[in-house]
C-alpha positions in Angstrom: 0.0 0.0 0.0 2.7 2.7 1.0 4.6 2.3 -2.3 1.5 2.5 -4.3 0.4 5.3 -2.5 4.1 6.6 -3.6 4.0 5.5 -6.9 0.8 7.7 -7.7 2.7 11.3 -6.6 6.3 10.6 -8.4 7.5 11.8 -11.6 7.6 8.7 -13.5 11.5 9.3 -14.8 12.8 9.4 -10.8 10.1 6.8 -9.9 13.2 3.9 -9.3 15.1 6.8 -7.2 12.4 7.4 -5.1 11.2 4.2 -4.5 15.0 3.1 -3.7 15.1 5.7 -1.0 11.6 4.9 0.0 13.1 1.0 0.6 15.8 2.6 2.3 13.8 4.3 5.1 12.2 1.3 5.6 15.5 -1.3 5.9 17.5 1.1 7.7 15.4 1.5 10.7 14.6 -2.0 10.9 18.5 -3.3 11.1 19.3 -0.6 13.9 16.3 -2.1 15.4 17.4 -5.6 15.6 20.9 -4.6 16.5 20.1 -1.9 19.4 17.2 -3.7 20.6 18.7 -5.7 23.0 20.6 -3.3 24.4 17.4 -1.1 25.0 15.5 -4.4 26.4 18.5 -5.1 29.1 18.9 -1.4 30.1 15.8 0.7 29.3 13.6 -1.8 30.1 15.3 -4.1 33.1 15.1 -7.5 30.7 11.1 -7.2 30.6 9.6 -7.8 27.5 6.2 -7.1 27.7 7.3 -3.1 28.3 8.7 -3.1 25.0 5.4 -4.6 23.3 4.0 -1.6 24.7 6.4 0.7 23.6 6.0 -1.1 20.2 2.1 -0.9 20.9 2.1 2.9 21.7 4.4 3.5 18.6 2.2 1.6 16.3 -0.8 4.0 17.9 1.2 7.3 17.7 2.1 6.4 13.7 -1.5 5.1 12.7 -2.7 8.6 13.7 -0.4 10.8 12.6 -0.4 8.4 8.8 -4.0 10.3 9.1 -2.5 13.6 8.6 -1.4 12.7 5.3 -2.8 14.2 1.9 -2.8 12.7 -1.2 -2.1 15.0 -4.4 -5.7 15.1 -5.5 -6.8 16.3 -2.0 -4.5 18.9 -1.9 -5.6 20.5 -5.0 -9.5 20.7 -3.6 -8.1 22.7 -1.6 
């Protein structure tokens, strides 16, 4: 869904640019994640798992509504 949503506001010359930077913001976070997260766990957290669900939970919250916020190009021109 997010690259098709992406797909529909690029200029279709930088499309595989976009899209690779796109992939990029995705891949990057996630392997900083699985490298720091055990770090975070022991000391952040005391070794307690379920508090990082809920910081997962409260993230997933916090993202869902502020993904609400976002216009797409047709939108914007009503405007």
């Amino acid at each position: 869904m997010p690259y098709a949503m992406l797909a529909n506001s690029l200029p279709p010359r930088q499309m595989g640019m976009y899209m690779g930077l796109f992939n990029m913001s995705i891949t990057i976070p996630q392997i900083v994640s699985g490298i720091t997260s055990g770090l975070i766990l022991k000391y952040w957290f005391n070794d307690n798992p379920v508090l990082c669900i809920v910081m997962a939970g409260t993230s997933f919250i916090l993202a869902s509504g502020l993904s609400l916020l976002i216009k797409e190009k047709n939108e914007m021109q009503k405007e």
